[in-house]
Backbone as CSV, one residue per row, in Angstrom:
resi,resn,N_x,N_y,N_z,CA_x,CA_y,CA_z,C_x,C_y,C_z
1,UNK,128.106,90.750,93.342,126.678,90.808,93.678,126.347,89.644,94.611
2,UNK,126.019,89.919,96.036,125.805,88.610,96.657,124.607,88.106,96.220
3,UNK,124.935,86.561,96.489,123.340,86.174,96.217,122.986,85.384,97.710
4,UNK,121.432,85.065,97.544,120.250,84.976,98.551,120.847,83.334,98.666
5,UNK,120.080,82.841,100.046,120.266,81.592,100.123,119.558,80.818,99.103
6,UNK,119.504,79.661,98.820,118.262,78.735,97.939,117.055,79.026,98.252
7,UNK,115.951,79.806,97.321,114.977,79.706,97.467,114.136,79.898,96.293
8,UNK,112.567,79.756,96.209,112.336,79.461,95.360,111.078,80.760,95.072
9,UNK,111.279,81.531,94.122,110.160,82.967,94.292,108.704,82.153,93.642
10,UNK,107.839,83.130,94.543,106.490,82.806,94.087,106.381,82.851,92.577
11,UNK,107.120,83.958,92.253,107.373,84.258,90.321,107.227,82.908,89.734
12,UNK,108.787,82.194,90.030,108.895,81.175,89.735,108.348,80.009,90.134
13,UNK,107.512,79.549,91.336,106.704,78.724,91.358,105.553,78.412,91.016
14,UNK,104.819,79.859,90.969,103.462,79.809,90.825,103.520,79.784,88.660
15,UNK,104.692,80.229,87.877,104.372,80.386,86.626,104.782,78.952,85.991
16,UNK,105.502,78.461,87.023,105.762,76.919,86.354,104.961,75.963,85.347
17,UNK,105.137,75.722,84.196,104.455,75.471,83.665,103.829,73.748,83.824
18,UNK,103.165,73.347,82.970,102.678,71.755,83.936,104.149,71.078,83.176
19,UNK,104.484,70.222,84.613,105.867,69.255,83.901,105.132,68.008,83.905
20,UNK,105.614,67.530,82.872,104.767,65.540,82.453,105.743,64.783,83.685
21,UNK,104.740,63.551,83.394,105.066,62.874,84.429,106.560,62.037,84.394
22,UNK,106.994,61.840,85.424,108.751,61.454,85.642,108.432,60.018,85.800
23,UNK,109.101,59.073,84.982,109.346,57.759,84.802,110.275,56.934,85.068
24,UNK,110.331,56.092,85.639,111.751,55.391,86.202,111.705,54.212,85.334
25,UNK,112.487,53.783,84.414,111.963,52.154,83.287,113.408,51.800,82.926
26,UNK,113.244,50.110,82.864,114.042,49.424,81.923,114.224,49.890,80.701
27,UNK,115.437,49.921,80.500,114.989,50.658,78.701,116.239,49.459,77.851
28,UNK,115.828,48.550,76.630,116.875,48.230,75.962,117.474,49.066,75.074
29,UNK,118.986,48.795,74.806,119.894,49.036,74.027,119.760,48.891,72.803
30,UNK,119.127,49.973,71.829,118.688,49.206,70.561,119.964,49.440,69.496
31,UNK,121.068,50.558,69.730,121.990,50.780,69.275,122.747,51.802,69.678
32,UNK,124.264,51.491,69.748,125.320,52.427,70.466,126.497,52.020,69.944
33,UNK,126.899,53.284,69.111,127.841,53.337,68.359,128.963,55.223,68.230
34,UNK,130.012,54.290,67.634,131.430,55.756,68.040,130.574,57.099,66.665
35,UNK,130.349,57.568,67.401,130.409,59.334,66.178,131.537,59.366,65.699
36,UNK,132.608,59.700,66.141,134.264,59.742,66.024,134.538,59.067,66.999
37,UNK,135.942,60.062,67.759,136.643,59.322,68.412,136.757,59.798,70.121
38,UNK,135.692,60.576,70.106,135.367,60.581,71.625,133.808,60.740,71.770
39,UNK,132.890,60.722,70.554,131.400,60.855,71.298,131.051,59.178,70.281
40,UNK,129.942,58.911,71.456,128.925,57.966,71.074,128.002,58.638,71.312
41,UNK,127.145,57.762,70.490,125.562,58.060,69.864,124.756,56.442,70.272
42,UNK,123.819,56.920,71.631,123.128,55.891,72.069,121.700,56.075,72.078
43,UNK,120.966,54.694,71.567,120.051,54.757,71.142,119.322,53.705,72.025
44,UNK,117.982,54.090,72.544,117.460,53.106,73.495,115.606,53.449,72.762
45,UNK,115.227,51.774,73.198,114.232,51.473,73.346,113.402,51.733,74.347
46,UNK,112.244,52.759,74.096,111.353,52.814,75.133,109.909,53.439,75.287
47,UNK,109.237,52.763,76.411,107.532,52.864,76.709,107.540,54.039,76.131
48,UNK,106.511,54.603,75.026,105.733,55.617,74.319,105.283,56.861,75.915
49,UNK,105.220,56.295,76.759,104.529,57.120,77.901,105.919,58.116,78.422
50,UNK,107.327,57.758,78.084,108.336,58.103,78.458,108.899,59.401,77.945
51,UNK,108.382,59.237,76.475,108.567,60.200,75.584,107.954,61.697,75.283
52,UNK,107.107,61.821,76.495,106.160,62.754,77.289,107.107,64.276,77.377
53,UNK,108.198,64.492,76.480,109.601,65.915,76.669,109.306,66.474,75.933
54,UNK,110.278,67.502,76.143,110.706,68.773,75.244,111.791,69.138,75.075
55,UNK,112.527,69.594,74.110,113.597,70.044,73.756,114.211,70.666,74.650
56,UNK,115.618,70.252,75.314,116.418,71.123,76.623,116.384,70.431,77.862
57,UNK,115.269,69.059,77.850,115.063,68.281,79.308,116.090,67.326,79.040
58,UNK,116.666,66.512,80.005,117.075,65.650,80.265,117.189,64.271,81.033
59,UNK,117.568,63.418,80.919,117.530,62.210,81.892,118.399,61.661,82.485
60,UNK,118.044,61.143,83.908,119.523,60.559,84.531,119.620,59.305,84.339
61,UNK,120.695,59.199,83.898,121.255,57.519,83.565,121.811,56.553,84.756
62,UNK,121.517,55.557,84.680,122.303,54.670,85.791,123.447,53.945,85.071
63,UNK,124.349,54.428,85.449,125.744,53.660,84.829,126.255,52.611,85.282
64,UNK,126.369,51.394,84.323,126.648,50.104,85.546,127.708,50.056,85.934
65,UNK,128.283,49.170,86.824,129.280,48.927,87.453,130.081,48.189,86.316
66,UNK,131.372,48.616,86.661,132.147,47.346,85.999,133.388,46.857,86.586
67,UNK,133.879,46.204,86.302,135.834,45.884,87.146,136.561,47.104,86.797
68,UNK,136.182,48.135,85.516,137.269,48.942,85.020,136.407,50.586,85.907
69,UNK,135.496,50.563,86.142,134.310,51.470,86.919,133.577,51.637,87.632
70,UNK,133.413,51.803,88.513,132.530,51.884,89.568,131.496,53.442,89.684
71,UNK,130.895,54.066,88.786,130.331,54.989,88.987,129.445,54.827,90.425
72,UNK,129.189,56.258,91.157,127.913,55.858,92.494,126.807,56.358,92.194
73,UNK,127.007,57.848,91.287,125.675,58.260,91.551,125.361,58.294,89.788
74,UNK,123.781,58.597,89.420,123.039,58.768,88.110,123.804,60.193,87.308
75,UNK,124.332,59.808,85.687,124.941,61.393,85.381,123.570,61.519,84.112
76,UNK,123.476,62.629,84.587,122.208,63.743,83.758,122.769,63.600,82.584
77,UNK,121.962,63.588,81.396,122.348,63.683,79.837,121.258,64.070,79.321
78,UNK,121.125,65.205,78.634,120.146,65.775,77.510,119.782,64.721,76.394
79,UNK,118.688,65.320,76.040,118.154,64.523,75.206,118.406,65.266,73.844
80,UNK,118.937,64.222,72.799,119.676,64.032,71.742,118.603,64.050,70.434
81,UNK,117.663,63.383,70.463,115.996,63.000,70.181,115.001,62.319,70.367
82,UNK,113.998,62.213,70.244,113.197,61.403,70.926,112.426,60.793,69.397
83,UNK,111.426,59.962,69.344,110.846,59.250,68.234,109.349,58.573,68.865
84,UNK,107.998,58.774,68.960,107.064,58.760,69.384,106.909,57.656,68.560
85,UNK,106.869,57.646,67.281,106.488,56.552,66.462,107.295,55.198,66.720
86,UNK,108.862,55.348,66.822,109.585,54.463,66.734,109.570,53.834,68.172
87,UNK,109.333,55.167,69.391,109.452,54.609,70.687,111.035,54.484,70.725
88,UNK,111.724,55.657,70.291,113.178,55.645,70.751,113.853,57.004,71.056
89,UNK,114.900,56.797,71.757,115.016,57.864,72.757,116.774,58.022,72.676
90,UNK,117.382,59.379,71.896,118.804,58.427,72.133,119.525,59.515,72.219
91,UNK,120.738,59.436,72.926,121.754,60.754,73.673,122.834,60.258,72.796
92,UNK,123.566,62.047,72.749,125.014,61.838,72.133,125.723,62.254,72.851
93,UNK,126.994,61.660,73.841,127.591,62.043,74.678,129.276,61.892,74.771
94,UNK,130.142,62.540,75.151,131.823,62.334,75.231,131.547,61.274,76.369
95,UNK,132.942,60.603,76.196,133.099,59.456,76.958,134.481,59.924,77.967
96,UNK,134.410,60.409,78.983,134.745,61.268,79.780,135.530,60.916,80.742
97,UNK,135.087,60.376,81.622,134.984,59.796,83.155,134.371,57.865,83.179
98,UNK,134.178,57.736,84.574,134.111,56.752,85.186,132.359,56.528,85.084
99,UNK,131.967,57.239,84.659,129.808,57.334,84.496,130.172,56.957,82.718
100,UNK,130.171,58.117,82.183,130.436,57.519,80.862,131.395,56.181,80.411
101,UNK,132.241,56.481,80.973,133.245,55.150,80.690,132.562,53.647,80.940
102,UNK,131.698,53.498,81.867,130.958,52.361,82.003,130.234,52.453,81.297
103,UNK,128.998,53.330,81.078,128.129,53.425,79.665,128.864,53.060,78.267
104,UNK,129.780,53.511,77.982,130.355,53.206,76.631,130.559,51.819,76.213
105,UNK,130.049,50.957,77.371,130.315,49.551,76.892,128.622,48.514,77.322
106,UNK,128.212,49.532,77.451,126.549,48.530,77.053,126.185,48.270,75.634
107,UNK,126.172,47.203,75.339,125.962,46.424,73.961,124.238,46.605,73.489
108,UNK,123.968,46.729,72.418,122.371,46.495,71.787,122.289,44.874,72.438
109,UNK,120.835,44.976,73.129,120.656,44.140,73.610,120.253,44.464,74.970
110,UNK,121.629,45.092,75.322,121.832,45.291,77.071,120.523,46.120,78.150
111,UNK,120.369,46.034,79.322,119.535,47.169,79.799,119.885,48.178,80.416
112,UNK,119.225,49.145,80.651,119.425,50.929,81.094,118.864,51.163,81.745
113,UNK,118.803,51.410,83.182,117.921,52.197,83.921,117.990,53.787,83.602
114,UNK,116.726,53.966,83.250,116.715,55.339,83.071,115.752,56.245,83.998
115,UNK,115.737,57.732,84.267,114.811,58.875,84.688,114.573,59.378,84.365
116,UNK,113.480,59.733,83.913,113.017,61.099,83.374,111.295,61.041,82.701
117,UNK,111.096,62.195,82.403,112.093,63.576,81.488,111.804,64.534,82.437
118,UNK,113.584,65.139,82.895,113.394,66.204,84.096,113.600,67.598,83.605
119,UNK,113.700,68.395,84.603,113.901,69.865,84.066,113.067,70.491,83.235
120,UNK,112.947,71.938,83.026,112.617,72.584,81.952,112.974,72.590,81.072
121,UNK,112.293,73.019,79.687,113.222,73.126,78.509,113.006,74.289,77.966
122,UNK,113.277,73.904,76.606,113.305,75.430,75.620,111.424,75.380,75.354
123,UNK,111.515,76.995,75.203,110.591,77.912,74.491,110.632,78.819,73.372
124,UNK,110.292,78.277,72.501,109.882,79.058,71.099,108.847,80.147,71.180
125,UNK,109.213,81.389,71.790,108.303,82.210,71.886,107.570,82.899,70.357
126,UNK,106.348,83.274,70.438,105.864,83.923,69.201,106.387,84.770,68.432
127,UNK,107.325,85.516,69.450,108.267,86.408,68.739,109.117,86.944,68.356
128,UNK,109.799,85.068,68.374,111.122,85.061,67.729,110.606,84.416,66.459
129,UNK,111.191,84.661,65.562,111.090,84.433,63.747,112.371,83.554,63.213
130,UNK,113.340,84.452,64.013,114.471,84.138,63.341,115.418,83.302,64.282
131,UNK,115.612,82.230,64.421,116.551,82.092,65.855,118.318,81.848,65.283
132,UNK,119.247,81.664,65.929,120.352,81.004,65.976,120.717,80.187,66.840
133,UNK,121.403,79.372,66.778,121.687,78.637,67.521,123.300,78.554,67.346
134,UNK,123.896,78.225,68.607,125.573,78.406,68.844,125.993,77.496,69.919
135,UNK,126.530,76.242,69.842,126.672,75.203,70.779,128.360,74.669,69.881
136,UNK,129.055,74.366,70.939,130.372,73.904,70.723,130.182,72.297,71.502
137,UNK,131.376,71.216,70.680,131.162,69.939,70.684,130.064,69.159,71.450
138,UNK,129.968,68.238,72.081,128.425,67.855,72.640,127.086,68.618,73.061
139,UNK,127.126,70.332,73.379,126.460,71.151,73.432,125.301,71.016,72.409
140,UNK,126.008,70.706,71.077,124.707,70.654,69.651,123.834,69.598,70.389
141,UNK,124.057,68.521,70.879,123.405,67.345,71.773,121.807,67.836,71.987
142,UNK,122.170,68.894,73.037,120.964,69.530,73.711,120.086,70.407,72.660
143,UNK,120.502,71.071,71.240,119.966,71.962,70.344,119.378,71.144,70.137
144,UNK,119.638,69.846,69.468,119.183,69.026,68.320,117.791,69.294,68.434
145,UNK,117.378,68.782,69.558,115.901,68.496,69.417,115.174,70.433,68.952
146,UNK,115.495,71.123,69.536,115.216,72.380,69.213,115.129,72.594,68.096
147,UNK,116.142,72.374,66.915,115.873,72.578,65.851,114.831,72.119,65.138
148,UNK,114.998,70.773,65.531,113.568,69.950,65.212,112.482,70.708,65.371
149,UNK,112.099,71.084,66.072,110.819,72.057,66.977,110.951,73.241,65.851
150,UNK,111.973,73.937,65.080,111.721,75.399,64.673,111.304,74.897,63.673
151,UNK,111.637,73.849,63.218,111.254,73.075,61.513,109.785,72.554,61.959
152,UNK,109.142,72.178,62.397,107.997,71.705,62.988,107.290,73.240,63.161
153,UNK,107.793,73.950,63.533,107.141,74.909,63.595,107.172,76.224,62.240
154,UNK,107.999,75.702,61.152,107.890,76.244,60.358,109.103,77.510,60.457
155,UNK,110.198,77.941,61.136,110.810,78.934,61.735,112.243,78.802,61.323
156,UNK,112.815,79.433,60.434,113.547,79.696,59.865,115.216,79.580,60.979
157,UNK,115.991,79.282,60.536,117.343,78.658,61.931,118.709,78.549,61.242
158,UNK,119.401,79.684,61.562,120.823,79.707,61.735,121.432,78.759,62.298
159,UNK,122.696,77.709,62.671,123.168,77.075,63.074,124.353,77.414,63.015
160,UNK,125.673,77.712,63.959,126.727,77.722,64.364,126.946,76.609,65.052
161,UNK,127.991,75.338,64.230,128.601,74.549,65.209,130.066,74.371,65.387
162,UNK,130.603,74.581,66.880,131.919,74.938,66.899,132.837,73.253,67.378
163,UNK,133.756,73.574,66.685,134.661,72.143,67.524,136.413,72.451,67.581
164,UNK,136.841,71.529,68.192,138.423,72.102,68.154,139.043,71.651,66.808
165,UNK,138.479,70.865,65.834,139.376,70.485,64.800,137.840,69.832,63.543
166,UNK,137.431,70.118,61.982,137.223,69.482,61.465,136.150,68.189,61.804
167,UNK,137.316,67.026,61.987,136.786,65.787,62.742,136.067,65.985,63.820
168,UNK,136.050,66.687,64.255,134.746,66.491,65.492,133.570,67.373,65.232
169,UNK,133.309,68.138,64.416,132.147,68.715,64.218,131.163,67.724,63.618
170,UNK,129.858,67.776,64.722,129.179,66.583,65.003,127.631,67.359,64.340
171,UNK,126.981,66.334,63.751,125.284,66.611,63.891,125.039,67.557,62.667
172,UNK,126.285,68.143,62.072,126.273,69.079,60.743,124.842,68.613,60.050
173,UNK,125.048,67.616,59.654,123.640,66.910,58.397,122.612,67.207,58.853
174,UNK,122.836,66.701,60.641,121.196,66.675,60.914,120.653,67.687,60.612
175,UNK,121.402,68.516,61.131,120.764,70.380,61.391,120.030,70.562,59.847
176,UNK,120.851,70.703,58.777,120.606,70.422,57.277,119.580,69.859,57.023
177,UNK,119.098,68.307,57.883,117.998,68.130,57.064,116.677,68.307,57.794
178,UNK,117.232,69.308,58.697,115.604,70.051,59.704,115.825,71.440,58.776
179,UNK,116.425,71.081,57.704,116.423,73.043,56.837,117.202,74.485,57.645
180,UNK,117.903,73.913,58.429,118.868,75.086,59.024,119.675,75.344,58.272
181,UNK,120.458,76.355,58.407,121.195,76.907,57.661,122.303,76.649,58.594
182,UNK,123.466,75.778,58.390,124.619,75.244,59.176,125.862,75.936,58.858
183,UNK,126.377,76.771,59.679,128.145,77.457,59.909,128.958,76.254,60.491
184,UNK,130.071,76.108,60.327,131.004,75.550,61.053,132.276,76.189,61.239
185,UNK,132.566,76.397,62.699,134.160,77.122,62.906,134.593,76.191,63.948
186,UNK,136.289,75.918,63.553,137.024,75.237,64.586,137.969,76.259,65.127
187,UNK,138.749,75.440,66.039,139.721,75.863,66.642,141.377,75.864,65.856
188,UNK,141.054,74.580,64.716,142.154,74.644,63.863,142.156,75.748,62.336
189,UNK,140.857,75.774,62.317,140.752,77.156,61.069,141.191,78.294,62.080
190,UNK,140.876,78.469,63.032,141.159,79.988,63.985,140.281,80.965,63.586
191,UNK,139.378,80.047,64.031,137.812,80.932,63.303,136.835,80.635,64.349
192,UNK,136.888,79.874,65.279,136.049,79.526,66.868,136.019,80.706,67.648
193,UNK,136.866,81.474,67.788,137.482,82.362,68.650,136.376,83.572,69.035
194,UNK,136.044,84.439,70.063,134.618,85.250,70.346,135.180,86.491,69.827
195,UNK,136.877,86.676,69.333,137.054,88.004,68.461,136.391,87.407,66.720
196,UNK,136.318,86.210,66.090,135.914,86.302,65.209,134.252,85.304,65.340
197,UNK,133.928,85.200,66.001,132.558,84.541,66.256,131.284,86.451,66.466
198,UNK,131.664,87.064,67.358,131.522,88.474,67.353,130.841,88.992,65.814
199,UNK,132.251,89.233,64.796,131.436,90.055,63.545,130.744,89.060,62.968
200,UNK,130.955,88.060,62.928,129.974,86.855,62.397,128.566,87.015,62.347
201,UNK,128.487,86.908,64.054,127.019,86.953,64.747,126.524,88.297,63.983
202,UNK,127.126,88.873,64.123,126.469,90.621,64.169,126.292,90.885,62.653
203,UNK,126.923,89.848,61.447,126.520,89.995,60.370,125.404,89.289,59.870
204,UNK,124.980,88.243,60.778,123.630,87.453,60.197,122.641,87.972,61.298
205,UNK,122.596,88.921,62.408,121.618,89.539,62.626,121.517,90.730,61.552
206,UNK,121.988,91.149,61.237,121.731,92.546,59.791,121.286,91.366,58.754
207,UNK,122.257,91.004,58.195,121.528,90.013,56.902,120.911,88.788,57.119
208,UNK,120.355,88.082,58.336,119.167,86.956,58.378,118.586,87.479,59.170
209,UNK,118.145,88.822,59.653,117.356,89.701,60.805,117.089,88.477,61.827
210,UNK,118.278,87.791,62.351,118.160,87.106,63.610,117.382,87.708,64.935
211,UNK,116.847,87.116,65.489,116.172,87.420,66.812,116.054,86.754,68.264
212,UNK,116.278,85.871,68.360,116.731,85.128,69.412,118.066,83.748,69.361
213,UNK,118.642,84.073,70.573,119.716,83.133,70.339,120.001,82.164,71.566
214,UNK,119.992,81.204,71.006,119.803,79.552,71.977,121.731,78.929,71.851
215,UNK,121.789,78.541,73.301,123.206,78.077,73.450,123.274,77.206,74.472
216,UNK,124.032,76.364,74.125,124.316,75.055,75.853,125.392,75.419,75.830
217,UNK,126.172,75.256,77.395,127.164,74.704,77.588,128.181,75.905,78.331
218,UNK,129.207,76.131,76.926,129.910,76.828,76.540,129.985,78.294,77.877
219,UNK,131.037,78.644,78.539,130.369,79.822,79.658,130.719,81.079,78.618
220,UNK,132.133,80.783,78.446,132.531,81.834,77.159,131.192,82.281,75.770
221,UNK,130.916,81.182,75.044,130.127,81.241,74.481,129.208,82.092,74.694
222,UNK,128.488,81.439,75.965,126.777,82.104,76.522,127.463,83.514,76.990
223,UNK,128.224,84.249,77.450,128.783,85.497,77.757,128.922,86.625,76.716
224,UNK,129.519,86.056,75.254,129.431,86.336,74.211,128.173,87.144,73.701
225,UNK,127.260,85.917,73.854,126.072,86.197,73.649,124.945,86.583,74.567
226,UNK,125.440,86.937,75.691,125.050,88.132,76.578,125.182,89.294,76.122
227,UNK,126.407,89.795,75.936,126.617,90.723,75.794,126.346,91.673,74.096
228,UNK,126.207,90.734,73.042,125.359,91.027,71.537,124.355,90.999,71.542
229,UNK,123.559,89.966,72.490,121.928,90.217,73.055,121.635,91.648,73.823
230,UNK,122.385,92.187,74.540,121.973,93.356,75.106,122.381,94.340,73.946
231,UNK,123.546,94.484,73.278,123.741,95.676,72.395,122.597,95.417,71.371
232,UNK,121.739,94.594,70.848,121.000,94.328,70.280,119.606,94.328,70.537
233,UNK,119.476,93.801,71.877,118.073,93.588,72.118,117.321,92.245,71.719
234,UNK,117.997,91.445,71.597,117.689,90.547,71.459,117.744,89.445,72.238
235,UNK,116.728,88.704,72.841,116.582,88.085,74.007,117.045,86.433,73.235
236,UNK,116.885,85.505,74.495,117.251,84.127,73.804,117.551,83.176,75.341
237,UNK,117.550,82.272,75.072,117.580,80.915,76.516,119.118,80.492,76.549
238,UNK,119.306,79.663,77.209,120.467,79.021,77.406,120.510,77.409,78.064
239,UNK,120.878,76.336,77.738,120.891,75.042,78.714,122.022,74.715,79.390
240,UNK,122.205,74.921,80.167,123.416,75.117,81.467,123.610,73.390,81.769
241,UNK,124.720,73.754,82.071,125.466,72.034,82.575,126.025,72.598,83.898
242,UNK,125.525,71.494,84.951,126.052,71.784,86.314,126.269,69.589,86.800
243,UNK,127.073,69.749,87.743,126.950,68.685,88.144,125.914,68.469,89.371
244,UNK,125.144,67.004,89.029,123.860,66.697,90.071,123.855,65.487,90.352
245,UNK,123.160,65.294,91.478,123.462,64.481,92.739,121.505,63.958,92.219
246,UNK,120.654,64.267,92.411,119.568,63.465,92.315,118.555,63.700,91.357
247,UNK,119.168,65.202,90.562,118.243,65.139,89.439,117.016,65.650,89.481
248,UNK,116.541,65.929,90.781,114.668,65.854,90.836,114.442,67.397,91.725
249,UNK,115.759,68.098,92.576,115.953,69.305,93.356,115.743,68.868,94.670
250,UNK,115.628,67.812,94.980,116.011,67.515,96.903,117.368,67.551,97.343
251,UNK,118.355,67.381,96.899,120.366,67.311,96.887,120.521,68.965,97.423
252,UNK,119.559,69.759,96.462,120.736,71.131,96.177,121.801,70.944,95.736
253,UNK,122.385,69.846,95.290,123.986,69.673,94.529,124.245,71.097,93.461
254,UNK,122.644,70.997,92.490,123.015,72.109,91.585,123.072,73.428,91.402
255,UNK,123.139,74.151,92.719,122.486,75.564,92.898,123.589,76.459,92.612
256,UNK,122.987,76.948,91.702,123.544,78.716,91.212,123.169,79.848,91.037
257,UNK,123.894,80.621,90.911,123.476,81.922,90.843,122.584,82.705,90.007
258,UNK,121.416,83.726,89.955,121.107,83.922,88.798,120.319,85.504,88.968
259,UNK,120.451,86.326,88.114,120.124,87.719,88.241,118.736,87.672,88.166
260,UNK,118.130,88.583,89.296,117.353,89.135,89.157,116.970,91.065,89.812
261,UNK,115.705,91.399,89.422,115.915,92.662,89.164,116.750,93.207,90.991
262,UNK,116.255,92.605,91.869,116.761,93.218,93.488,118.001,92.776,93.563
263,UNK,118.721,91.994,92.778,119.910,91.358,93.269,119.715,90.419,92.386
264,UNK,120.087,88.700,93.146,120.434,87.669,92.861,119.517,86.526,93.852
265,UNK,119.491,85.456,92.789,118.722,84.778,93.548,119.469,82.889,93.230
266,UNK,119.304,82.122,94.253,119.892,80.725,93.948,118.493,80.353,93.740
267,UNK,119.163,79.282,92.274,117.851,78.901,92.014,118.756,77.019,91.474
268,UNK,118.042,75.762,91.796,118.575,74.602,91.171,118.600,74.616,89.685
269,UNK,119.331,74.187,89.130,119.486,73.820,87.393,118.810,73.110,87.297
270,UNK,118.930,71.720,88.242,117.850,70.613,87.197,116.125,71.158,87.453
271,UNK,115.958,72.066,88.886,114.296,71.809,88.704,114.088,73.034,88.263
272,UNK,115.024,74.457,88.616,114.080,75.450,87.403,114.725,75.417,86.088
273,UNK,115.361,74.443,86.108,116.437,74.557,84.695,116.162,73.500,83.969
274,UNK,117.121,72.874,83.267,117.993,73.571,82.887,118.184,74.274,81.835
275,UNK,117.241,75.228,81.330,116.973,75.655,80.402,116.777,77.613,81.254
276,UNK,117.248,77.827,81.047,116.880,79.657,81.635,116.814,80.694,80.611
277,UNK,116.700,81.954,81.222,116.848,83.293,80.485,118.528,83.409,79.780
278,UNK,118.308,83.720,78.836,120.424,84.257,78.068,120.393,85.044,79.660
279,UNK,120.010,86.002,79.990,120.626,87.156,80.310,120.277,86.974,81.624
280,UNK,119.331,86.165,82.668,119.528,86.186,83.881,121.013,85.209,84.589
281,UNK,121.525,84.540,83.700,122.578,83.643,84.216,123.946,84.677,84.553
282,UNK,124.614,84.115,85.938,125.770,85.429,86.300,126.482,84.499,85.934
C-alpha cells in the first residue's frame, strides 16, 4: 500500500485535542536505582507546572556526556508516573546504548535537563468497561500510568506482562495495587509465544467480557492484537516506539506509516503520537 508524503489531514489537525504546555527545567535526581539487571527506575524532582500529562506522553532527556559516552542528541522516554503531590516524575528504562549508558550513572543529587510532556496519549473512552493491557519488558513503563487512570476511574483491568525469563518481569505489584488483575508469561515457561498468548486473550474476552486492548512496543505483539481486535470487534490504542531527533515534529526523524480509509497516510509519532488507533498502524 503506498503511502502519501508527510502530511498532516485537517481530520487530524483540526480534532487535536488541547496539548498542555511544553517545559524545558532543571530537574534533581531524587532517586535512581537497578530494578534487576538491566532496567533502572529513575526518579526526579520537579516544578508541579511540569506535571501538566497523561498517560502514553513522554519526555526527552538530555544525557550527559561522559569519558565512557558521548550521547548528541535528547532520547524520548515515557512516563513511568508522575506524583502532583510529591512533585515527582520518574521513568523505568533498559540501559541500552550510549544515551542510556550515560544516564545510568547520574547520582540523587545530580541534575537533568528535561522536555516535556510531549505527544499524545491514551484515551479511556466511555465505552470501554473492560480493558487489557499486554506490554512485554520496558513496554509495562508506558501502561503504568494507564492503569493508574482505569483505577481512578473506577474500570476494571486485565494485565498481561511478558518477559524473556521470571527475573525480569517488572511492575507485577504495581499493577496489583491499582486492583488489576496481573498474568505473567515468559519466554522460559514457553508461554510468551502469539500461538499461546492467542487462546489466552480469546479466553478472558468470553470470561472477563474484555473490550478494549492497550499495548506499547512489541510489533509482533500489537499485530496479534490487530488481528483478535478485528475477529472481535474490539477496538483499543497502541504507544509506538520510533527513534527521534527533536521530539516536538520539526526533524520528521519519526515518520510512519499509517492506514487510512483512501490508502495511507505519514503521520510523525512524537506529534500525532505516540499513542494511535490498534488498527490504523501498518
Amino acid at each position: 500500500m503506498p503511502a502519501s508524503p508527510c502530511v498532516i489531514p485537517d481530520s487530524v489537525a483540526n480534532s487535536a485535542p488541547r496539548r498542555p504546555s511544553i517545559h524545558e527545567v532543571e530537574c534533581l535526581v531524587k532517586a535512581h536505582e537497578w530494578v534487576n539487571g538491566q532496567y533502572r527506575l529513575l526518579v526526579l524532582s520537579v516544578p508541579r507546572s511540569v506535571l501538566d500529562c497523561k498517560p502514553g506522553q513522554f519526555f526527552h532527556l538530555l544525557c550527559p556526556q561522559t569519558d565512557r559516552f558521548q550521547p548528541y542528541l535528547r532520547r524520548p522516554m515515557s512516563i513511568y508516573s508522575y506524583d502532583r503531590a510529591k512533585c515527582e516524575l520518574a521513568f523505568l528504562y533498559k540501559v541500552a546504548g550510549a544515551g542510556t549508558g550515560s544516564l545510568a550513572g547520574r547520582k540523587a543529587g545530580d541534575v537533568l535537563n528535561i522536555v516535556g510532556p510531549l505527544g499524545r496519549g491514551f484515551e479511556i473512552r466511555p465505552a470501554w468497561h473492560r480493558s487489557l493491557l499486554l506490554a512485554r519488558g520496558v513496554g509495562l513503563a508506558t501502561l503504568a500510568p494507564l492503569a493508574l487512570e482505569c483505577a481512578r476511574l473506577g474500570r476494571p483491568l486485565t494485565a498481561i506482562s511478558s518477559a524473556r525469563s521470571p527475573d525480569l518481569l517488572m511492575s507485577t505489584d504495581l499493577f496489583r495495587s491499582f486492583g488489576a488483575e496481573v498474568i505473567t508469561v515468559t519466554d522460559a515457561e514457553g508461554n510468551s509465544d502469539v500461538e499461546s498468548l492467542t487462546p489466552l486473550i480469546e479466553s478472558l474476552i468470553r470470561s472477563r467480557g474484555i473490550d478494549a486492548f492497550f499495548t506499547c512496543g512489541s510489533a509482533r505483539l500489537l499485530r496479534m492484537l490487530q488481528e483478535i481486535g478485528a475477529r472481535h470487534g474490539i477496538g483499543g490504542q497502541v504507544a509506538l516506539e520510533q527513534h527521534m531527533a527533536c521530539g516536538i515534529g520539526m526533524c520528521q526523524a519519526c515518520v510512519r506509516p499509517f492506514r487510512r480509509d483512501d490508502g495511507a497516510v505519514n503521520l510523525r509519532v512524537c506529534r500525532e503520537g505516540p499513542v494511535f488507533d490498534l488498527q490504523d498502524v501498518l
